[in-house]
C-alpha positions in Angstrom: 54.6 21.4 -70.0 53.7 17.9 -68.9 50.2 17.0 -68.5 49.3 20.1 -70.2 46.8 18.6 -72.2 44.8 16.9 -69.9 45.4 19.4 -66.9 43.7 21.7 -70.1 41.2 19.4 -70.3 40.4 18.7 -67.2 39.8 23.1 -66.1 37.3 23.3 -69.7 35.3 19.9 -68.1 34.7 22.1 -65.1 33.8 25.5 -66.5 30.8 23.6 -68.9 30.0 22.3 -65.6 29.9 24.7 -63.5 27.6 26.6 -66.0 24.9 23.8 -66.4 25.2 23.0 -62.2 25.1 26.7 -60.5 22.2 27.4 -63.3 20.0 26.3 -61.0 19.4 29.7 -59.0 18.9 31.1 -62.4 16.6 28.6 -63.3 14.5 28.5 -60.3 13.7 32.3 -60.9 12.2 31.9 -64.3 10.2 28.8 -63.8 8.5 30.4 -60.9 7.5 33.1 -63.8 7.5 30.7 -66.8 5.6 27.3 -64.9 3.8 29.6 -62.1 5.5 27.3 -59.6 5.9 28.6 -55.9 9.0 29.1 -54.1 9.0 26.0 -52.7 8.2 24.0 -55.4 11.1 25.7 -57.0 13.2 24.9 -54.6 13.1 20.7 -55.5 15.9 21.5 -58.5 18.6 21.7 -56.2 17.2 18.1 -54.7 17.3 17.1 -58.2 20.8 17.8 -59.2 22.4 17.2 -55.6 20.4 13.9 -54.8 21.5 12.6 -57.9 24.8 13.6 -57.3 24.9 12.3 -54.2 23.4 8.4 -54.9 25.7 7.7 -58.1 28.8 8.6 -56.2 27.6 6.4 -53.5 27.0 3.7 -56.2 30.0 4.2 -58.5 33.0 6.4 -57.1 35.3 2.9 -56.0 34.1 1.4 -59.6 35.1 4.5 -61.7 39.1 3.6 -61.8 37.6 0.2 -63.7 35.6 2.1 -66.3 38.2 5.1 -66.5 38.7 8.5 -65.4 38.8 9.9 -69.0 36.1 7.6 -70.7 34.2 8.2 -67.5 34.6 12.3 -68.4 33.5 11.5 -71.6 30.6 9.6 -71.5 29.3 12.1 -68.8 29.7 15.3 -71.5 28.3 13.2 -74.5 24.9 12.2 -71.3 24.4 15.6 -70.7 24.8 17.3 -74.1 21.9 14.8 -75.4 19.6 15.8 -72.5 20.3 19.8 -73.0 19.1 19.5 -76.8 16.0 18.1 -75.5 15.5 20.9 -73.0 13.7 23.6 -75.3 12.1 20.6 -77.0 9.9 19.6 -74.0 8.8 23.2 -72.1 7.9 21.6 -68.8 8.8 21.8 -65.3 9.0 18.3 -65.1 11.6 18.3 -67.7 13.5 20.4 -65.8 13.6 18.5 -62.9 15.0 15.5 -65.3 17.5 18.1 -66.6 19.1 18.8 -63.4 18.9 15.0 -62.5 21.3 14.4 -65.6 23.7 17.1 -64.9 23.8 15.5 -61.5 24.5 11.7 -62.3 26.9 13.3 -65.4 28.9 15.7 -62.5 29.6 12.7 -60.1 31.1 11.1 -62.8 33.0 14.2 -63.8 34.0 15.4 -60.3 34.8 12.2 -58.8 37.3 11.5 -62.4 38.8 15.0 -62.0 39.8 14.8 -58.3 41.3 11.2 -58.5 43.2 12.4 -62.1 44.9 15.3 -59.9 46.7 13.0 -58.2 48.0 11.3 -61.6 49.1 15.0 -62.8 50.9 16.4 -59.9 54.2 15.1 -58.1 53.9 16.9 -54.7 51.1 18.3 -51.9 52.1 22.0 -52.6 51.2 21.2 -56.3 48.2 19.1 -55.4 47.0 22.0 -53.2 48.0 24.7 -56.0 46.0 22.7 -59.1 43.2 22.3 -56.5 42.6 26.0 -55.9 43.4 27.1 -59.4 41.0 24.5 -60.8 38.5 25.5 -58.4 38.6 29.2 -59.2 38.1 28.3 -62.5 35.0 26.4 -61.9 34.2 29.8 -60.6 34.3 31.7 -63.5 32.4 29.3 -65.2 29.4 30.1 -63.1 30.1 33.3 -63.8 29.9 33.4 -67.2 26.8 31.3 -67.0 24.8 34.0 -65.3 25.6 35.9 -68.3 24.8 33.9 -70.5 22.1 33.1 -69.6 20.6 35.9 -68.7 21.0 37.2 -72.4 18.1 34.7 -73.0 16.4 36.3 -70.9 12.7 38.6 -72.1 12.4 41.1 -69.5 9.1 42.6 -71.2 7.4 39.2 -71.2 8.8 37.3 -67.8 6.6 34.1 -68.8 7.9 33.5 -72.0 10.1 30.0 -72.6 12.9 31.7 -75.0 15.3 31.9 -72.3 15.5 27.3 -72.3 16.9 28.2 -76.3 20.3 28.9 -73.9 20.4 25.2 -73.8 21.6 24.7 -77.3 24.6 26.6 -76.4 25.2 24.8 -73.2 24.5 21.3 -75.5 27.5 22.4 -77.9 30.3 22.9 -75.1 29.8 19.9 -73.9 30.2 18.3 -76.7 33.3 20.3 -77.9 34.7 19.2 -74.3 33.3 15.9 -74.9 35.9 16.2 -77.9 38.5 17.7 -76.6 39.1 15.0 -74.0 39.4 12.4 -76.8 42.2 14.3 -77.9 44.2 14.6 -74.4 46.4 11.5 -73.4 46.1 10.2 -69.5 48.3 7.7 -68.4 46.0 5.6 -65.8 48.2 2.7 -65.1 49.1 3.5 -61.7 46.1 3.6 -60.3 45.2 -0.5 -61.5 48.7 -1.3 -60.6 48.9 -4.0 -57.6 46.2 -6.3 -56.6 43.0 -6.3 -58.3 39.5 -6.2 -56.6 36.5 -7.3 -56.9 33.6 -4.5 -56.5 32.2 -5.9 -53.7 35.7 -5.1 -51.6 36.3 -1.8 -53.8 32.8 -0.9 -52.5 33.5 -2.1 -49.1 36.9 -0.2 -48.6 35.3 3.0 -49.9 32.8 2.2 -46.5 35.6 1.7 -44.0 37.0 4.6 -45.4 34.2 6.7 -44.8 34.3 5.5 -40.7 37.7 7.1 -39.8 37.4 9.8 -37.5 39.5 12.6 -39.9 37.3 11.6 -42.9 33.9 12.2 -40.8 35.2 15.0 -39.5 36.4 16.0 -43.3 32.6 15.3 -44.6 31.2 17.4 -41.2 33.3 20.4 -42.6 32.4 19.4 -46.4 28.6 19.3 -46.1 28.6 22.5 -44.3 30.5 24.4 -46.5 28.4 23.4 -49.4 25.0 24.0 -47.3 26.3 27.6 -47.0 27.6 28.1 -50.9 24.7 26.6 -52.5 22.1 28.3 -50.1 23.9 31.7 -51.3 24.5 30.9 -54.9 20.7 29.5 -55.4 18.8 31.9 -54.3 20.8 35.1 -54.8 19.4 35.9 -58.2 15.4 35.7 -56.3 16.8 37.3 -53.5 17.9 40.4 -55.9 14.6 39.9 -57.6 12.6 39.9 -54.7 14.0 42.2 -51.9 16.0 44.7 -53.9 13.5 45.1 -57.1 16.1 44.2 -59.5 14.5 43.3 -63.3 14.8 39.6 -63.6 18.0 39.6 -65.7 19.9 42.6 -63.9 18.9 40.1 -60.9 20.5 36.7 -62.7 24.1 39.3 -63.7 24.5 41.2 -60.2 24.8 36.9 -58.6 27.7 36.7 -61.2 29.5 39.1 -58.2 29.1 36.1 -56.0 30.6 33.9 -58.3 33.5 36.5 -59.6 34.4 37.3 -55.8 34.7 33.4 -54.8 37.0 33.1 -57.6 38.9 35.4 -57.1 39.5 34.7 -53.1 40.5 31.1 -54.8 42.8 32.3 -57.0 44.6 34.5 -54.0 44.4 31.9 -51.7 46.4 29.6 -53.9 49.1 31.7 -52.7 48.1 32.9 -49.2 48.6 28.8 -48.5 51.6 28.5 -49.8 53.0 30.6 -46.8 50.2 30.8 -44.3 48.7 27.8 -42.2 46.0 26.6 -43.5 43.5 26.8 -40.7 44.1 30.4 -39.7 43.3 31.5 -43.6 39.8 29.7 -43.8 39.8 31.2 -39.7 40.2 34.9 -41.0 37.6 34.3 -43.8 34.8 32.9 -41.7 34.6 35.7 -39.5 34.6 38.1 -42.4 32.0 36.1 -44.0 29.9 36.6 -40.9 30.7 40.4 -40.7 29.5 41.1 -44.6 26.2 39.2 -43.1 25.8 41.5 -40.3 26.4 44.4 -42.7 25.0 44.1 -45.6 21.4 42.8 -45.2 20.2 46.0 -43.2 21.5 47.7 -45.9 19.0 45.4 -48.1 15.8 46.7 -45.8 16.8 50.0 -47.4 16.1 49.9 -51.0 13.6 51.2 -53.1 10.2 49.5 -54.4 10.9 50.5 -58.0 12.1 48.1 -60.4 15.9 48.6 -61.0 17.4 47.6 -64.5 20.6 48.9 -64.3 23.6 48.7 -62.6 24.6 51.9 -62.1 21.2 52.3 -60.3 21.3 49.2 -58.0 21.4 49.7 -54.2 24.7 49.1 -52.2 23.8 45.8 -50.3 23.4 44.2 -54.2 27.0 44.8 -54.3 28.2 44.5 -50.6 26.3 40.9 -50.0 27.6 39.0 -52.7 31.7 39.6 -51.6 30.9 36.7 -49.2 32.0 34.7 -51.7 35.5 36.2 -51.7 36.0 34.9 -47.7 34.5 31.8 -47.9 36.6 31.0 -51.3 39.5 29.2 -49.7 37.3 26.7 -47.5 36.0 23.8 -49.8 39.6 23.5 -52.1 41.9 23.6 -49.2 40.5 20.8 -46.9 39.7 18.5 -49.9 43.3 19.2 -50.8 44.4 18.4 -47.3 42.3 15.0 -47.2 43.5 14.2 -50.6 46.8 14.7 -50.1 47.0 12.3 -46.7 45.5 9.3 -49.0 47.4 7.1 -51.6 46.4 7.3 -55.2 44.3 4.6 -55.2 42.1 5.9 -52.6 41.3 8.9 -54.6 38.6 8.5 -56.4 36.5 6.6 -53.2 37.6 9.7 -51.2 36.1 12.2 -54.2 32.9 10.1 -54.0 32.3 11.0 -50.3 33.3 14.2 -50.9 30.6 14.3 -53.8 28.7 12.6 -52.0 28.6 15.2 -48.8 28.6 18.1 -50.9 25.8 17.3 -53.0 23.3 16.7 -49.5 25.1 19.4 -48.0 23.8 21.7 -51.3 20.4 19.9 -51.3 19.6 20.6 -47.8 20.9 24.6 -47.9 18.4 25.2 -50.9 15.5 23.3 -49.3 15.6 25.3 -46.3 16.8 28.6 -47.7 13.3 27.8 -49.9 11.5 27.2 -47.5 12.2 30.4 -45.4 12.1 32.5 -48.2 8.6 31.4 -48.5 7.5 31.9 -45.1 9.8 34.6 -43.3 11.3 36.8 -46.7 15.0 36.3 -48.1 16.7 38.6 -45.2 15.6 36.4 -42.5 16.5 33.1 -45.0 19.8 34.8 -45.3 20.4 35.8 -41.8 19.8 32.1 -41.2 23.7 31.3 -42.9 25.4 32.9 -39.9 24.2 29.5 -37.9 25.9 27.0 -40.0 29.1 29.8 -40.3 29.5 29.2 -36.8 28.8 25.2 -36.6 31.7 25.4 -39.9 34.4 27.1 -37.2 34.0 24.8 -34.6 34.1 21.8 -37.2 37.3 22.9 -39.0 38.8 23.5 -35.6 38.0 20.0 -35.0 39.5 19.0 -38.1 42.6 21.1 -37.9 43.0 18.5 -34.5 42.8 15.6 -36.1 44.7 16.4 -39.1 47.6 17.8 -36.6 47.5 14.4 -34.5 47.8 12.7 -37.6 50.8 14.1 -38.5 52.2 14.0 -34.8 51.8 18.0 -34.4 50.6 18.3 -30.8 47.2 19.6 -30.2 46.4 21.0 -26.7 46.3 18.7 -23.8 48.0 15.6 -26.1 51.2 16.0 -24.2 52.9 14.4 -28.1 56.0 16.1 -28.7 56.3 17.9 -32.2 57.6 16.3 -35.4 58.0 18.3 -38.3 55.6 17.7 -41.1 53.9 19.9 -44.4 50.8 17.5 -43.5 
């Protein structure tokens, strides 16, 4: 198959990834034990990670078809490998924080190099779209497996004890066997340097007029909520079993895998719901679910029992019930970067990624900052009840976007009085 080896490449990148990034629940649980951090404190990771995210997309997305979507990949693996072996080296929580800085600097590079290469590897939207979600779902199972891994570092009997940062050897080694890997796989990168050369000053400048057109700021609206509510969810799920429905610390970290499993899995399916369904009515029919599993399960949470709970079998219904959110709000985030994507030329690829980086990682930051900070002060039902606000601020801005991306392609919207045109836009 062509492309197999860097399309191979590109779906191992993202599963090491997605393991050291959605870690960051996981690790806000056990250095509230292992540092004797509060909640709050805690919750300045996810600024961490997403701030740095955010500020070297900013700085290098139009720069990164210079250095080189592959060597790019590379040198971000090879970054954050280095920094993982020092992890158990240095038991600190300020070492954490600098951990989750250089997964954050290393993902830009990574994310931004993987959307723009997407457009090198596919020859049409629907396979655009298709790579998206299936890439995406794999990203998924990668966080999955994280929670599992590292909860198996995890010393129930002694909930202080560093031996769970050992997991970072592991982490350390798949990075740098992808690191590898991607030496091995060929990309072909000429098209996006073909035609006129600029200098970084316009490269940087074009990525700014780009950001200013109403569909891209209504695209990043729809982006930054999306994340706020995924990254609210996914960080402090694994406290929020820990805390409200008595789970042991490590049952607590494997019952958030559900969250991750079910997200992937509504990926994977939605891969093919788009292919016949508009695209708007899906992520439509999956918001309101989402809000309904809200509405459901967290009275279900007041419910359970104040005695620890260390197996599964054992574990109340809302541990189960709360994370399948995951599996409605799947289909958002691949399908409208797909859709923006796929309305831009190559070369605009990798500036787009960057704002979409760039949006998701505040979008992330601000959810766990103030899913933090209400779990502190109110509890986690009331933090999580708080998700059904930006839910409903996500339908009207998709709605919004589904109108601009309809004008664009000359589909009348209501009241525009434009006749229709046919287009798969």
């Amino acid at each position: 198959m062509q492309h197999l080896p860097i399309k191979l490449s590109l779906f191992i990148n993202y599963f090491v990834f997605a393991m050291l990034l959605n870690s960051v629940g996981t690790v806000i649980l056990q250095v509230q034990s292992t540092y004797g951090v509060s909640e709050s404190q805690a919750s300045v990771l996810e600024g961490f990670k997403d701030l740095s995210i955010a500020i070297t997309s900013f700085l290098l997305a139009s720069f990164i078809a210079r250095i080189g979507y592959r060597r790019s990949m590379m040198l971000a693996l090879a970054f954050v490998g280095t920094v993982c072996l020092a992890m158990p080296q240095v038991p600190a929580f300020w070492m954490t924080k600098l951990l989750f800085a250089a997964i954050g600097v290393s993902f830009a590079l990574v994310k931004v190099s993987v959307f723009a290469t997407l457009g090198l590897v596919t020859d049409s939207r629907a396979r655009h779209a298709s790579l998206m979600n299936f890439l995406e779902s794999f990203f998924m199972l990668g966080v999955m497996s994280g929670y599992f891994v590292f909860s198996a570092f995890v010393d129930d009997s002694n909930p202080g004890s560093p031996a769970w940062l050992n997991v970072y050897y592991v982490l350390a080694a798949l990075a740098f066997s992808a690191c590898a890997l991607l030496l091995l796989a060929p990309l072909d990168e000429s098209g996006v340097s073909a035609g006129e050369e600029r200098s970084p000053a316009r490269e940087f400048a074009a990525m700014m007029a780009l950001s200013i057109k109403p569909l891209v700021l209504v695209f990043v609206i729809c982006a930054f909520l999306y994340v706020l509510i995924e990254q609210s969810l996914m960080s402090w799920l694994p406290t929020f079993n820990s805390s409200i429905l008595n789970l042991s610390a490590s049952l607590s970290i494997q019952m958030a895998s559900i969250l991750a499993a079910a997200t992937a899995l509504g990926r994977f399916f939605a891969g093919l719901a788009l292919r016949r369904y508009d695209w708007f009515m899906v992520l439509l029919a999956g918001l309101i679910l989402a809000a309904c599993l809200v509405l459901i399960s967290l009275p279900l949470a007041g419910r359970a029992g104040t005695a620890e709970v260390s197996s599964w079998l054992q574990a109340p219904l809302a541990a189960f019930i709360f994370p399948l959110i995951g599996l409605c709000l799947a289909p958002v985030y691949p399908a409208i970067n797909s859709v923006i994507l796929s309305a831009l030329p190559v070369r605009q690829h990798a500036p787009m990624s960057g704002l979409i980086v760039v949006f998701s990682a505040l979008g992330g930051t601000t959810g766990s900052l103030i899913t933090g900070s209400l779990f502190q002060a109110f509890g986690g039902k009331t933090a999580f009840y708080f998700s059904l606000l930006p839910l409903a601020l996500l339908l009207l801005a998709l709605y919004l976007f589904k109108r601009q991306t309809d004008g664009a392609a000359g589909i009348p919207t209501p009241g525009s009085g434009r006749a229709a045109v046919n287009s798969d836009a």
